[in-house]
Residue, then its C-alpha position, 0 to 999 in steps of 0.5 A: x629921894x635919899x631915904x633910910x630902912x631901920x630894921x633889915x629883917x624879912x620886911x626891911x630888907x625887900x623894902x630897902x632893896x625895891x626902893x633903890x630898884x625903882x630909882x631911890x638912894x636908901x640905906x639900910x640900918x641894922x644892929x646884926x653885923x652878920x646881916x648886914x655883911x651879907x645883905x652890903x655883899x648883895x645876899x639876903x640873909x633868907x630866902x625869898x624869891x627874887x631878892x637876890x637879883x634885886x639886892x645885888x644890882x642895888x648894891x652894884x648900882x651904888x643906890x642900896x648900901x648898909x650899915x650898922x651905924x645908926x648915923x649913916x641914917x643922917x640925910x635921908x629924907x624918908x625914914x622907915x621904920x621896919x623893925x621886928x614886933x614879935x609876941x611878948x614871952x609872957x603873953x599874947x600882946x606884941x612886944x614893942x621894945x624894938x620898935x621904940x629902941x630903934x626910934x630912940x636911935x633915929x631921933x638924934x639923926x632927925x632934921x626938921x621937915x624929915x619923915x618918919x614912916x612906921x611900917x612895923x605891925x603894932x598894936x593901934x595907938x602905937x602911932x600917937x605914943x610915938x608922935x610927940x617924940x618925933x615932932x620934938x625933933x622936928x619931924x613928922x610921923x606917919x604909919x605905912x603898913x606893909x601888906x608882904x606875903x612871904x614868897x610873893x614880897x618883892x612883887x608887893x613892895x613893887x606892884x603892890x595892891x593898895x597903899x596906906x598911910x595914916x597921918x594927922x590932919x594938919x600941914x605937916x601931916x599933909x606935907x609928909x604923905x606928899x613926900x610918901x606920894x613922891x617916893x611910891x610915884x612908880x606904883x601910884x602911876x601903875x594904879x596901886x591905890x593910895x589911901x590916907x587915913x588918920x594915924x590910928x586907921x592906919x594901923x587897924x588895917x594891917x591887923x584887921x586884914x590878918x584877923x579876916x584871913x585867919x578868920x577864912x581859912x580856920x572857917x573852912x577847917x572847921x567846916x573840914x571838921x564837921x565835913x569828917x564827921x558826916x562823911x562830906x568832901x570840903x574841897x567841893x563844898x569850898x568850891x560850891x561857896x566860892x562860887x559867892x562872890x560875897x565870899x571867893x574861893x581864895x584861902x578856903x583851902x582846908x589843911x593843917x592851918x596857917x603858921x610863920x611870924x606873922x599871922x599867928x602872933x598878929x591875931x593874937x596881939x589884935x585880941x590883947x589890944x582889943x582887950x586893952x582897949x575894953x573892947x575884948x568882947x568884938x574880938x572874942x572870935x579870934x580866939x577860937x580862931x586860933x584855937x582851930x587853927x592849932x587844933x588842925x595840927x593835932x588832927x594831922x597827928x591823929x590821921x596818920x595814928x589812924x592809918x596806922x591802926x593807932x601806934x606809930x611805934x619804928x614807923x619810917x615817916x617821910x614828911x614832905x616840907x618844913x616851912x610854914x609855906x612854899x617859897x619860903x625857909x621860914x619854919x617860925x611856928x611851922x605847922x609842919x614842923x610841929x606834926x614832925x615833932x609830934x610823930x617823933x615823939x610818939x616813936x616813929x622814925x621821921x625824915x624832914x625834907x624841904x628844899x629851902x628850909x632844912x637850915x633853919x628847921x635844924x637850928x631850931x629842931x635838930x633832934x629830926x633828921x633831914x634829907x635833903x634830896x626829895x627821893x632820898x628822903x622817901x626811900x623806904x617810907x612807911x607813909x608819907x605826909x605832904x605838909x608844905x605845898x612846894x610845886x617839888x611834891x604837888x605837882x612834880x610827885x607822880x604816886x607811880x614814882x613814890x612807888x618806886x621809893x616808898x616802902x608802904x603805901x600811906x599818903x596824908x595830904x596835909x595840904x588838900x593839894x594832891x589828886x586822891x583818884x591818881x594815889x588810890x589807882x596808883x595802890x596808895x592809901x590816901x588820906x585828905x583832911x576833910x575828905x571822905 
């Protein structure tokens, strides 16, 4: 199938680059001249892990090419839209400008019987505000969430774990999700479901899944609070009630809380429309949801205060990661970042170190030195802070070589990710976040 991705950021560009791995001729248009130089050389413009390989042999195969010429869009029979809708600068609400300049954009290199498939996250009722302007060039629209978990993307576009499409209940919306059944046949056959709904189904889907997510994890860190306060370990109390199949162990992980471009301003844009919407009361809870959420990165400030006997005045701290997450160099509302900059202002001597991130967090905070190398970084710390959960320092950190390194012997596990038995017996102070 010839088809196009509008928007070539983070979620347009996996798209693009899986649709021509599984077989698709596709185009993939942006405004960013810099981008799209790099993505037509086969290099994604960020890090994620496997799009590299996947983008080069679509580029080499002649099926993936790139331009910032809306016009080389004409001729595709599939087109998706894959454009960015970042929080308005004067509210929570999701700003939609993007998404409509870029529909404004296609409409004139739409033929009749052409497919318009939205995968951006927008506010519900998006969809039927765009409708009319689709079908006045002859084409339909449908809305076909995308469901990626940065660092995993490539496999969720490929192998995804179920489908959606919402379309309107007339021949025309039928015939279009045939043509989305066509273009994800590969999956469909591997066993991914597919679902149809109506247009407006659709979009709730992807704002509900983040609304439940976000709910699960500042669940468990507000039981992480409660857990500090009586003296209680939440590790063990997360695998005592994972142990609920009506619950699961996934994402009770307690830490410093979620970040990145998503989920924060996703939840924050499903309250505003709910508002909207005169029904602001049935979400009312994500609201403090968010609250704790940004409420665990305070608390990580106030750990290492602590452990430091309340000032941290010349104290050489060593934060271990930058990103929002591991497999990722997106630092977009880091917590990580945040608790460096914190420290930094109340007088210590921070060093930032990540092994995918450090470009990004310098372009947007280039106040904090960074060091690349992870034992470089640690050399001579006073105290060391696991903020972001690469395998670097979870797993292939002993305390026996921090030791060789550190100047002191204060560990906070930001992350909940290390063992506290091994850091205490190696002499290190630990300090989990919910942890006796």
């Amino acid at each position: 199938m010839r088809m196009s991705v509008i928007g070539c950021g983070y979620l347009g560009a996996v798209h693009a680059a899986a649709m021509a791995s599984i077989g698709h001729e596709v185009t993939g248009i942006d405004t960013n001249p810099d981008r799209i130089a790099a993505l037509a050389a086969g290099k994604a413009p960020f890090f994620e892990p496997g799009l590299d390989e996947l983008l080069a042999a679509g580029v080499a195969s002649g099926r993936l090419t790139f331009s910032a010429d809306i016009a080389d869009a004409a001729g595709s029979v599939l087109h998706f839209l894959a454009v960015g809708t970042p929080q308005q600068s004067d509210g929570s609400a999701a700003d939609l400008r993007f998404v409509h300049g870029a529909l404004d954009a296609l409409l004139p290199q739409l033929r009749p019987g052409d497919v318009v498939a939205g995968k951006s996250t927008v506010p519900v009722g998006t969809a039927a505000g765009l409708t009319e302007r689709v079908e006045g060039a002859g084409a339909t629209l449908v809305w076909n969430p995308e469901f990626l978990r940065e660092g995993w993307a490539v496999r969720d576009t490929l192998h995804p774990d179920r489908l959606v499409v919402g379309a309107a209940a007339d021949d025309s919306g039928r015939r279009a999700v045939e043509v989305l059944r066509e273009a994800y046949a590969d999956a469909i056959a591997e066993g991914s479901p597919f679902l149809v709904t109506d247009l407006a189904t659709a979009e709730l889907v992807k704002g509900a899944a983040n609304a439940f997510l976000a709910t699960k994890i500042s669940f468990i860190n507000a039981m992480a609070e409660i857990a500090e306060a009586a003296g209680a370990d939440v590790t063990r109390l997360a695998d005592a009630i994972g142990y609920d199949d009506r619950i699961g162990r996934r994402f009770l992980g307690a830490g410093i809380g979620f970040g990145g471009g998503c989920l924060p301003k996703d939840i924050r844009a499903f309250a505003a429309r709910a508002e909207e919407l005169g029904r602001g009361a049935s979400v009312g809870f994500l609201r403090e949801v968010d609250a704790i959420n940004l409420r665990r990165r305070e608390h990580a400030v106030r750990l290492v205060l602590e452990a430091f006997g309340g000032s941290v005045v010349g104290k050489r701290i060593t934060m271990l990661g930058a990103a929002f997450k591991p497999h990722s160099d997106d630092v977009r509302d880091s917590p990580a970042l945040e608790v460096a900059i914190r420290l930094r202002g109340m007088g210590a001597k921070v060093r930032v170190t990540d092994p995918e991130a450090l470009g990004n967090a310098a372009a947007v905070h280039p106040q904090l030195k960074y060091v690349a190398d992870r034992d470089k970084a640690l050399k001579g710390a006073d105290a060391v802070v696991l903020v972001t959960e690469w395998d670097l320092y979870r797993r292939e950190l002993s305390p026996e070589h921090a030791s060789t390194l550190a100047r002191g012997r204060i560990i906070v596990d930001g992350r909940n990710c290390l063992d506290p038995q091994a850091w205490r017996a190696a002499g290190w102070t630990y300090v989990g976040m919910g942890r006796p």
